[in-house]
C-alpha positions as a Python dict, from the first residue, in 0.01 Angstrom:
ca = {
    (1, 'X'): (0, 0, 0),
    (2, 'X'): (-4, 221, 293),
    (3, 'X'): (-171, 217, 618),
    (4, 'X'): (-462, 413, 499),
    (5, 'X'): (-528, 290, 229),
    (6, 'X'): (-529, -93, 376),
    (7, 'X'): (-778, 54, 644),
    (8, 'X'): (-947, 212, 377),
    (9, 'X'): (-972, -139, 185),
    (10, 'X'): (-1080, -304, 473),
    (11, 'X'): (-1373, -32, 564),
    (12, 'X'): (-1532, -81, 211),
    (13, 'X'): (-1439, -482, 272),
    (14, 'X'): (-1682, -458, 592),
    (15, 'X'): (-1945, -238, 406),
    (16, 'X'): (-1997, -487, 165),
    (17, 'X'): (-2014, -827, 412),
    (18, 'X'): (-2225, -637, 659),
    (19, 'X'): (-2478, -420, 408),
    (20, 'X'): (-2658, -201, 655),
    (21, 'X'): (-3025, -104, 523),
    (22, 'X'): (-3029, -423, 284),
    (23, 'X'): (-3354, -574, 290),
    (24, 'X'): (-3691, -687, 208),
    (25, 'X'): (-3909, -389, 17),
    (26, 'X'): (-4218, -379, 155),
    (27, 'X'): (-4486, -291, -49),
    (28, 'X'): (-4616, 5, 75),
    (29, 'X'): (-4236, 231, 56),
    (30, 'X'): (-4263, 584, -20),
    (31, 'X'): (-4052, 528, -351),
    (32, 'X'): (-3887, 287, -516),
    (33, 'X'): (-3589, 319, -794),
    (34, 'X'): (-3442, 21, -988),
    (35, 'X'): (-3078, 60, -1148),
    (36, 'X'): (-2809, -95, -1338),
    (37, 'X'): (-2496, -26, -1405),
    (38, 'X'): (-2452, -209, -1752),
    (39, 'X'): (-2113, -234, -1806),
    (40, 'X'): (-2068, -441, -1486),
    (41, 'X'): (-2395, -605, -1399),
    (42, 'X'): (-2436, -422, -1073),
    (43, 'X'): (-2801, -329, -970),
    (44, 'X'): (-2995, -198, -682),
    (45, 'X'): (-3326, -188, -629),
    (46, 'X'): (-3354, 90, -335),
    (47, 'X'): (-3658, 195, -138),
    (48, 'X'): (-3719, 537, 60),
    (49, 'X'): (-4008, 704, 292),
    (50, 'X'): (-3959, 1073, 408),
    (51, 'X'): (-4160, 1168, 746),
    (52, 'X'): (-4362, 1503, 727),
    (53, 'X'): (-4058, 1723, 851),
    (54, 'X'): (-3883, 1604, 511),
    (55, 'X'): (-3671, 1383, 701),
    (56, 'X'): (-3576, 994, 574),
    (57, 'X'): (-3743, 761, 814),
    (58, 'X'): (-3677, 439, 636),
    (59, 'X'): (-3445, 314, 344),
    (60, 'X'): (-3455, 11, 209),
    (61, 'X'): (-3230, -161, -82),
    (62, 'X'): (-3168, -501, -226),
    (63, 'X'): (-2871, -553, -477),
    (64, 'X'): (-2639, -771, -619),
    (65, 'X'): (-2333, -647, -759),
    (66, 'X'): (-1927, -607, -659),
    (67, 'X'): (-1800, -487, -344),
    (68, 'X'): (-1779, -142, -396),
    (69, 'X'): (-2123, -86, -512),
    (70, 'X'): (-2293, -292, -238),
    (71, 'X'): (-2023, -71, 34),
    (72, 'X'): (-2114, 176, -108),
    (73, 'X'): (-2494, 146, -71),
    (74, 'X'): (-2430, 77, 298),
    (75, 'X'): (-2249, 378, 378),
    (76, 'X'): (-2518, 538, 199),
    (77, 'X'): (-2770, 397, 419),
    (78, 'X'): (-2590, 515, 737),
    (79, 'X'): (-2579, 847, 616),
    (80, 'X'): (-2881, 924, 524),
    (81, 'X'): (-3089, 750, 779),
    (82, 'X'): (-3300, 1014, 967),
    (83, 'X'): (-3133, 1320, 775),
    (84, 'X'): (-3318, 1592, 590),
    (85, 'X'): (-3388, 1616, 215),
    (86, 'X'): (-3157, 1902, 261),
    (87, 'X'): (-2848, 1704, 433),
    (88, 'X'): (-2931, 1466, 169),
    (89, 'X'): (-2864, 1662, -112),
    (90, 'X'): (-2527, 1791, 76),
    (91, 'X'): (-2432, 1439, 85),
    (92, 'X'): (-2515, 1353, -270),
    (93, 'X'): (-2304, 1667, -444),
    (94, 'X'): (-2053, 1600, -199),
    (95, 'X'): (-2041, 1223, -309),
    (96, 'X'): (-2012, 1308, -716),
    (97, 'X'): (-1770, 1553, -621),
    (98, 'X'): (-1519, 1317, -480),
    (99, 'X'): (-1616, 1062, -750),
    (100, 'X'): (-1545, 1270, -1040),
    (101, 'X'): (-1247, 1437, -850),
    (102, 'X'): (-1037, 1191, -1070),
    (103, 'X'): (-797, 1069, -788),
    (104, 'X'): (-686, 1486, -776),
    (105, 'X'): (-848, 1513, -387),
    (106, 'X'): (-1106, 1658, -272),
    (107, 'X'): (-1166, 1897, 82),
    (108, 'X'): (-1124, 1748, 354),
    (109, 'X'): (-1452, 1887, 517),
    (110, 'X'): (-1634, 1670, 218),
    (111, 'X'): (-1419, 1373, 339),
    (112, 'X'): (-1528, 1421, 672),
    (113, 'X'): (-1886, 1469, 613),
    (114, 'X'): (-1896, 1172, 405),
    (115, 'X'): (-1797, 974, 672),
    (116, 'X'): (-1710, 606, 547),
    (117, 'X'): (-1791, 658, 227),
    (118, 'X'): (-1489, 886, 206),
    (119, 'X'): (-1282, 530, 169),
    (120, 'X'): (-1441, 542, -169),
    (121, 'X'): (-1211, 807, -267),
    (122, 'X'): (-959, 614, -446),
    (123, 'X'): (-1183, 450, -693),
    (124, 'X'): (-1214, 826, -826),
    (125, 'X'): (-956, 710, -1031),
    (126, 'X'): (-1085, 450, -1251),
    (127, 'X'): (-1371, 565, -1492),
    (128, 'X'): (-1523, 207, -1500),
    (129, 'X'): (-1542, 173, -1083),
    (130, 'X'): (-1704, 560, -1022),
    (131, 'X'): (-2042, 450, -1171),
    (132, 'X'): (-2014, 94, -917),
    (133, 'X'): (-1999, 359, -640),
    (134, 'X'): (-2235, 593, -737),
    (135, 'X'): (-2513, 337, -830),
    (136, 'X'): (-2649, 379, -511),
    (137, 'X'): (-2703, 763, -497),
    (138, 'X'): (-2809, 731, -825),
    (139, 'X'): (-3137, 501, -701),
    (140, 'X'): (-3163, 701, -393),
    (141, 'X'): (-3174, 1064, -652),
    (142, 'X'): (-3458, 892, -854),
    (143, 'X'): (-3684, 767, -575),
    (144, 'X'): (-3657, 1138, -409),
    (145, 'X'): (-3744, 1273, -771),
    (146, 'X'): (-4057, 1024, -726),
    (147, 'X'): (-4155, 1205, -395),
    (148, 'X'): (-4103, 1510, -521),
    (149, 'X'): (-3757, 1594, -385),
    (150, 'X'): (-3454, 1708, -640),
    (151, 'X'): (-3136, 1641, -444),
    (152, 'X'): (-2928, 1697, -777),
    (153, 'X'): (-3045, 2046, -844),
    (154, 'X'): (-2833, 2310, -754),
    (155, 'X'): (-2589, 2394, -473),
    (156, 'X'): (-2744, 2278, -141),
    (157, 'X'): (-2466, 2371, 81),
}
């Protein structure tokens, strides 16, 4: 295993012991989505409020499920936090196209702008782990949809 990859390892490792954003929803959150990834168990239940400028001023999720989904729901959460519906959507397509990038790379402007979650690259490469990472933006697409917001429709770059 290389350097990289062992800090890479050990950055999702973190993710998942620390879970920034995991919480208690309240009851009066903008939106709420539940999901589940059946063919693990994984699920999220995952919380958001947008501000008036469109902005997210408060996510909330609580989950069980392996390490890579609950890192990966943590790097979410530090993305997002504050950022436009906009940004958002920038972040989502740029986290299904590394996902679905197979292990063949991806820019390295998306890596970059993904931040952390960029050490979620290498489970591109096994069909059964992308869905554990994307679980997250998956909850996050269908309480936006709730408020009115389509992050997953066209090019938002």
């Amino acid at each position: 295993m290389s350097s990289l990859e062992q800090l890479y390892q050990q950055v999702i490792l973190d993710h998942s012991r620390e879970r920034h954003g995991a919480g208690v929803l309240a009851e009066g959150v903008g939106a709420r989505s539940h999901q589940v990834n059946p063919t693990c168990g994984d699920e999220v239940t995952l919380g958001v409020c947008l501000d008036g400028d469109g902005k997210v001023s408060s996510l909330v999720w609580d989950g069980d499920g392996c390490s890579i989904s609950q890192a990966s729901l943590s790097m979410l959460s530090d993305l997002v936090d504050g950022r436009s519906t906009q940004d958002v959507a920038r972040l989502y397509a740029a986290m299904e196209q590394m996902m679905h990038s197979r292990g063949h790379g991806v820019p390295e402007e998306t890596l970059d702008e993904l931040g952390d979650a960029a050490s979620l690259e290498g489970t591109s490469q096994f069909p059964n782990r992308i869905k554990c990472a994307l679980l997250g933006w998956y909850a996050l697409r269908d309480a936006l949809a709730k408020l009115g917001t389509d992050i997953a429709g066209g090019d938002h770059r």
